[in-house]
C-alpha positions in Angstrom: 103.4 53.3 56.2 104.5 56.4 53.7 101.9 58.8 52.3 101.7 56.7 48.8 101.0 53.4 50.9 98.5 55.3 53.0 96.6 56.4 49.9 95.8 53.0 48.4 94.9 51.8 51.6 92.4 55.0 51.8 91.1 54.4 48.3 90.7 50.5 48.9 88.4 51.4 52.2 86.6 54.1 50.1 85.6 51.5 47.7 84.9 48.7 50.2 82.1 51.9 52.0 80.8 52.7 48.8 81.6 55.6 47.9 82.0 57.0 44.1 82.8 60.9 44.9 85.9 61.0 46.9 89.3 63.0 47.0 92.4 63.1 48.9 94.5 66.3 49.6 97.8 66.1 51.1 100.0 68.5 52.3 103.3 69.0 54.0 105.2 72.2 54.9 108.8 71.9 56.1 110.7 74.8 57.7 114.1 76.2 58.9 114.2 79.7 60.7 117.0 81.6 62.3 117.2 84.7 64.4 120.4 86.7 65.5 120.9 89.0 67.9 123.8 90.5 68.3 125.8 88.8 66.0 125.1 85.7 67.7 122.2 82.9 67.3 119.4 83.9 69.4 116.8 81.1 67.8 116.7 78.3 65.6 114.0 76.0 64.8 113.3 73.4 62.4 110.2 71.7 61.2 108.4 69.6 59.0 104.2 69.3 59.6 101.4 68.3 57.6 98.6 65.8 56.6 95.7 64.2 54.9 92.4 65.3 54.3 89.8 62.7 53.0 86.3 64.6 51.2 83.9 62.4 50.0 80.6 63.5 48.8 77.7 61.5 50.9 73.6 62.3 50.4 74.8 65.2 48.3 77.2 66.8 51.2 80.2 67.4 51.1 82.2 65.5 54.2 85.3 66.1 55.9 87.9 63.9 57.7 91.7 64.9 58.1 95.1 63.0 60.0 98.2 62.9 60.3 98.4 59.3 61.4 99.2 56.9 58.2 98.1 53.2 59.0 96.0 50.6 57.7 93.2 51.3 60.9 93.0 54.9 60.7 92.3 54.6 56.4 89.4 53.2 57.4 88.9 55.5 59.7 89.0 58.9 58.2 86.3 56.9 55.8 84.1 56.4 57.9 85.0 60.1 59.9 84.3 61.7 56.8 80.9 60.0 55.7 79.4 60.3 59.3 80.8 64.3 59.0 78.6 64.2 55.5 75.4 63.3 57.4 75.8 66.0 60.0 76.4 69.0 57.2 73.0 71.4 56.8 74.3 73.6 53.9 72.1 73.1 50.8 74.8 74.0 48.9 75.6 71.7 45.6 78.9 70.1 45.9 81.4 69.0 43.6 84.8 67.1 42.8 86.7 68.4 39.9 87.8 65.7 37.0 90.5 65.1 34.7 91.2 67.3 31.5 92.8 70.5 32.5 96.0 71.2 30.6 97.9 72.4 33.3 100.4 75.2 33.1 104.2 74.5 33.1 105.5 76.6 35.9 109.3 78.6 35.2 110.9 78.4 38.3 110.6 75.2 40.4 111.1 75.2 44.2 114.4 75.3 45.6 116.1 72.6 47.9 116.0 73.9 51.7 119.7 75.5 52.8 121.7 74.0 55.0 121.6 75.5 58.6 124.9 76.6 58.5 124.2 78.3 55.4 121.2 79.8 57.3 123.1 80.7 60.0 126.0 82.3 58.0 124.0 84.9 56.2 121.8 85.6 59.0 124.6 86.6 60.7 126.3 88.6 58.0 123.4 90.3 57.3 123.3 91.3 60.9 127.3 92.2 61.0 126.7 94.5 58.2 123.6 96.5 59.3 126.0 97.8 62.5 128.9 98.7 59.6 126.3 100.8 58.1 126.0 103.6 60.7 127.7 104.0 64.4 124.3 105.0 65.9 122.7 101.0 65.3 122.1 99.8 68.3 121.4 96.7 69.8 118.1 96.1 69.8 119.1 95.0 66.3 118.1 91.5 64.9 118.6 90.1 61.4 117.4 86.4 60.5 117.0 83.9 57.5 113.7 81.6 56.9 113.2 78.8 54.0 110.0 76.8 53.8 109.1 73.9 51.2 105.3 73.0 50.7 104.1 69.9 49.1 101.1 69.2 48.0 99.3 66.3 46.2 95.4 65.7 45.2 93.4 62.5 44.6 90.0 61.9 43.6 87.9 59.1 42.4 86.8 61.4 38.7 90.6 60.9 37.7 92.9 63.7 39.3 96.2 63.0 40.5 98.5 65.9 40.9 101.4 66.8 42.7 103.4 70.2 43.2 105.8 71.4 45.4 107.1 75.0 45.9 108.9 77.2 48.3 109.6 80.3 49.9 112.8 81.8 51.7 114.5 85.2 52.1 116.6 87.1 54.6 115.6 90.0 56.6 117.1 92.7 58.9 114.9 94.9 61.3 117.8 98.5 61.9 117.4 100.1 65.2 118.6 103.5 65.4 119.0 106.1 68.9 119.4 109.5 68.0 119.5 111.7 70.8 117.2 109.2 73.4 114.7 108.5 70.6 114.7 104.6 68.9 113.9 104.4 65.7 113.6 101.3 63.4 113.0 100.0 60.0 113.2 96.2 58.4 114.2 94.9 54.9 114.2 92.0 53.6 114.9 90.0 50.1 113.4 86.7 49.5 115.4 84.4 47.2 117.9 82.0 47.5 119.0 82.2 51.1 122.9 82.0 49.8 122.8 84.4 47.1 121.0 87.5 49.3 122.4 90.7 49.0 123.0 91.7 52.3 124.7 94.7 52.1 121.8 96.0 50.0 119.6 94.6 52.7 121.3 96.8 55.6 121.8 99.5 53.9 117.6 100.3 52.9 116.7 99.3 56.5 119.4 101.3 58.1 118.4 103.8 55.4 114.6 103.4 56.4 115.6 104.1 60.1 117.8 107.3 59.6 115.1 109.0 57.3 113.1 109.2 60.1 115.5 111.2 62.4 113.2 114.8 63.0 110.4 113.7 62.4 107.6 116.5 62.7 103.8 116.1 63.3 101.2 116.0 60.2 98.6 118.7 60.2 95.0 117.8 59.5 92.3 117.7 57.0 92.1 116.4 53.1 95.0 116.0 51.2 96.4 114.4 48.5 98.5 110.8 49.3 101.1 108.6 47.7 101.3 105.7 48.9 104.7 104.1 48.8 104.2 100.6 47.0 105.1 98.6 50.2 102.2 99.9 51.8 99.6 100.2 48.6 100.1 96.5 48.3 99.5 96.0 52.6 96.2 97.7 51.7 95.4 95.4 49.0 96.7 92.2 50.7 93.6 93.7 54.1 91.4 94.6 51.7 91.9 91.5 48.8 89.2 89.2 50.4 87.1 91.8 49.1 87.2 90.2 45.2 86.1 86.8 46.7 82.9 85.5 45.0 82.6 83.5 48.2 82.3 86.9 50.4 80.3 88.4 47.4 77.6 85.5 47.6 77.7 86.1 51.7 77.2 90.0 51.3 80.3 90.6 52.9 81.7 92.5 49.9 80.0 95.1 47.9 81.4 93.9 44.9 78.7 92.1 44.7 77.2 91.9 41.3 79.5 94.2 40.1 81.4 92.5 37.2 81.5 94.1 34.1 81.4 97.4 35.5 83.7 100.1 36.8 85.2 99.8 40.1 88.5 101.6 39.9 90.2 104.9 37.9 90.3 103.9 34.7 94.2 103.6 34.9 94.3 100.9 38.0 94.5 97.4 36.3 94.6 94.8 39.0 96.6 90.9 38.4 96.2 87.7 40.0 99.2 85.8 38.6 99.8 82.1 39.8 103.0 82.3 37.1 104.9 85.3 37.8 108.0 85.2 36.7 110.5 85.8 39.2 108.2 83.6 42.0 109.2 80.3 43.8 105.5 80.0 44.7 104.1 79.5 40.9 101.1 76.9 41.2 99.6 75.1 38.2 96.5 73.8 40.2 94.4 75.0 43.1 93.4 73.3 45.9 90.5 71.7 43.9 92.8 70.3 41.3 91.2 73.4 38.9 94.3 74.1 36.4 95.4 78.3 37.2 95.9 80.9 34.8 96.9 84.8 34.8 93.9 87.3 35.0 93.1 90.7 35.1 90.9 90.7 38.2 90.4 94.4 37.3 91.0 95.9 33.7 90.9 99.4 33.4 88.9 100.2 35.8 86.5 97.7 35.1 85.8 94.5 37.5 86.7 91.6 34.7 85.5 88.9 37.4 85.8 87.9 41.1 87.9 85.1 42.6 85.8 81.7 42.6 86.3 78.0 43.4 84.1 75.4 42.3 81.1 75.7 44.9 81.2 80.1 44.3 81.6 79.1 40.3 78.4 76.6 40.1 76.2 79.1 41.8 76.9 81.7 39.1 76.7 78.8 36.0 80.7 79.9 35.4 84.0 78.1 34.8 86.1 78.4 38.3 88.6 81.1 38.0 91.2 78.3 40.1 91.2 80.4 43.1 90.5 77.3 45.6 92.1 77.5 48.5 93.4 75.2 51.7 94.9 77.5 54.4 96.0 74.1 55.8 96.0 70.5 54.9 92.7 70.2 57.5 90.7 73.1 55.9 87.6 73.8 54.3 88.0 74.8 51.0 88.1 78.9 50.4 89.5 81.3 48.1 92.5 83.1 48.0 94.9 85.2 45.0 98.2 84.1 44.6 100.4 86.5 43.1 98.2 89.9 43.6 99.1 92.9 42.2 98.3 96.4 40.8 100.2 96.9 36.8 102.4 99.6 37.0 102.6 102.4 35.2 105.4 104.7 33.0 105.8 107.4 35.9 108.7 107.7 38.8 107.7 108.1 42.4 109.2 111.5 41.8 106.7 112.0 39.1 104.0 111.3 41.4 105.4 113.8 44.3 105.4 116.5 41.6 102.0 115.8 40.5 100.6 116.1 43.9 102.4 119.3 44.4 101.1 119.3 48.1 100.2 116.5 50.5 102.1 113.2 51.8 103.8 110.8 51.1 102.7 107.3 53.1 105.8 104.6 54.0 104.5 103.2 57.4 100.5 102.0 58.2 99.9 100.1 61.4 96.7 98.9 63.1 95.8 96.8 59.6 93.7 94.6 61.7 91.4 96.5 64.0 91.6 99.9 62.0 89.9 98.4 58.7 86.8 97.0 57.5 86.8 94.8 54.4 83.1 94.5 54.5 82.6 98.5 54.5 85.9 99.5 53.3 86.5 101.7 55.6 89.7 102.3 57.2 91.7 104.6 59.7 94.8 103.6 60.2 97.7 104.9 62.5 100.7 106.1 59.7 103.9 108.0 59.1 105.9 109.2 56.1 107.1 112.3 55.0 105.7 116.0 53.7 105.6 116.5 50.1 105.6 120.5 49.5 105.7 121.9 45.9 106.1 118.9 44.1 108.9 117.4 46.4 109.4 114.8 49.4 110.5 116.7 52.3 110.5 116.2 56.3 109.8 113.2 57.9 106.1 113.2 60.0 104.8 110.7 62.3 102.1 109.8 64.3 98.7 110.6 62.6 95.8 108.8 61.1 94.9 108.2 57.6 91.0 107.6 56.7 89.0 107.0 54.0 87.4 103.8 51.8 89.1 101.1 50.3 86.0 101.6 47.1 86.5 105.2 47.1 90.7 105.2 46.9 90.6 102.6 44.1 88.4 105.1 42.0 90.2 108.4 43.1 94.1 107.0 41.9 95.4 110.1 39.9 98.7 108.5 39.1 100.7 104.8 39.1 104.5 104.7 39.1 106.6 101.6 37.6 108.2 100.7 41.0 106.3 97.5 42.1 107.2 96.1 45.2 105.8 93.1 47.4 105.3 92.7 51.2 106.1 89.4 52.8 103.5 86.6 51.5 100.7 85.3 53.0 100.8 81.5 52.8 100.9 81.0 49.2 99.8 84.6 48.7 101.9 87.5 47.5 100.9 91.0 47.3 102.3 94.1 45.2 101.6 97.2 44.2 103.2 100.2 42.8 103.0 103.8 44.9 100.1 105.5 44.1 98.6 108.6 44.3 95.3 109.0 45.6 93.7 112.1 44.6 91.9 113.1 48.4 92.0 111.6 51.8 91.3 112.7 55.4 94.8 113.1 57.5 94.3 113.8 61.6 97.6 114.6 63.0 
């Protein structure tokens, strides 16, 4: 039995048990990945994975049932699962299914076939081949590698929805190792995009680049000083700290954003996007996980909190429209929130323009320890870093291993300066996260 077969015979056993609120999501994720080492395969995998997920609304709860068996039986089944699941939930929480009506979005780029494996294979290992041409002292602790993933997803419900999307995601990536003089040093790049038409050279060349620059590396002093933060590593802040503009933590008083709409939050020149369109995205999504149609929004508009990130149940509580932020981190989920393409608006100034406008202090291209080092309930963060000196205006010497601190809140309202060089880390699921660099106008540095 296929997925469409499985559907009737789930909305045939909904009817015969009674039930007049029901949906079904459905979701499937295929994936090839390559690794090389060496200039030779070191791993290859490919998958395809996924399911159903029945909700049906029971007593006034909301209940859960998922599989990823498709037969006659278990369509029954995940009925009855899902009403007995109902009766169990002690939330008093009003639920809801969304109707029909939206006028949905026409997304610009649709999702891309998966490459071939040889295709996958080939660049990998070109890309690989051509970070050792890039400088004698690569080494071979070296590895390069391709990925391409397609998600599918379709929604269901008894109020008239029934939607389907697909998009996808793939890129190449190489991770430079560099010895100079018994010391390893490393740096990875990457370009997502069509696996076939990646620009490897380009690829090698920053991450061999990345790995050279930090040759001599020196040790930070301490105290406050003035940081830029490259745009790599603004956005890796605001991809830790972005659960933070969820109306769902808000509402939990896990966010101190809390009833702050309408007011300001930020320097009056940060302007913060949530963008399930942009333009040169493969993951563009016309619908949330709720069947809610998406749009563009300024999350934060000059400064000013425009509105937090809701689904339906968040949305209800507040007597507003959902902003079509629903989320399913898999086809089994509970429904929660998430951006989709999340990003802080450039500006008109050049990185160098921010190094001059600092004069003194430095310049941020590395932040590890994301996960235990920061608190998206507090804001507060101390994070191991390195990056380079920037003395009169200038970038200078490389300096590692010290610790940047300070508050999420209190960084978004002390940005001096934006440049116009957005970049985005790796995406989250369906989630992408950008930012420009950044200059933040005090911070605490312990080297």
């Amino acid at each position: 039995m296929n997925y469409n077969e499985f559907k009737q015979a789930v909305i045939e056993a909904a009817k015969e048990a009674g039930l007049t609120d029901y949906e079904l999501y459905y979701s499937t994720t295929s994936e090839i990945n390559t690794e090389i080492y060496k200039e030779d395969v070191k791993s290859f995998s490919s998958s395809k994975n996924g399911g159903a997920c029945f909700r049906c609304i029971e007593s006034g709860k909301m209940g859960y049932a998922a599989t990823e068996k498709y037969d006659e039986e278990e369509a029954k089944n995940i009925v009855i699962r899902a009403m007995d699941n109902a009766l169990s939930i002690e939330s008093e929480d009003e639920v809801v299914l969304y109707g029909a009506g939206d006028s949905y979005q026409q997304v610009t780029k649709k999702a891309e076939a998966l490459p071939s494996a040889d295709i996958m294979i080939e660049k990998a290992i070109a890309c690989n081949k051509a970070t050792y041409e890039q400088d004698s002292r690569v080494i071979d602790a070296t590895e390069s590698g391709a990925f391409a993933s397609n998600v599918t997803v379709s929604i269901y419900n008894s109020k008239g929805l029934d939607l389907n999307h697909e998009v996808s995601l793939s890129g190449v990536y190489t991770a430079a190792v560099i010895e100079e003089k018994g010391e390893m040093l490393d740096s990875l790049d990457f370009q997502l995009g069509n696996v076939e038409e990646a620009d490897i050279k380009k690829i090698a060349k920053k991450a061999v680049e990345g790995a050279v620059e930090q040759i001599g590396a020196l040790k930070a002093g301490s105290g406050k000083m003035k940081v830029v933060f490259s745009g790599k590593m603004m956005a890796t802040m605001l991809s830790t700290f972005a659960e933070v503009f969820s109306a769902e933590n808000a509402q939990k008083g896990l966010s101190l954003l809390k009833g702050k709409e309408n007011t300001t939050v930020a320097s009056d020149i940060v302007t913060i996007v949530d963008d399930p369109f942009y333009f040169d995205s493969s993951l563009q999504m016309p619908f949330d996980a709720e069947g809610v149609a998406t749009y563009t929004k300024e999350i934060v508009k000059d400064g000013e909190l425009t509105t937090l990130l809701h689904n339906l149940k968040t949305a209800k509580k507040v007597g507003i429209k959902s902003t079509g932020n629903a989320s399913k981190l898999t086809y089994s989920s509970s429904v929660s929130i998430l951006p989709y393409y999340f990003y802080i608006k450039p500006s008109g100034q050049t990185k160098e323009e921010l190094f001059s406008l600092a004069g003194d202090g430095i310049y941020i291209t590395e932040l590890q320890g994301m996960h235990a080092g920061a608190n998206p309930k507090t804001g507060d963060f101390s994070l191991g870093a390195s990056g380079f000196l920037i003395k009169d205006g200038k970038k200078e010497s490389c300096v590692k291993g010290f610790t940047v601190a300070g508050n999420f809140y209190k960084l978004l309202a002390n940005i001096e300066a934006i440049s116009n060089d957005l970049e985005f880390i790796l995406p989250k699921g369906l989630s992408c996260f950008g930012a420009p660099c950044v200059l933040v106008s005090e911070l605490s540095i312990a080297g």
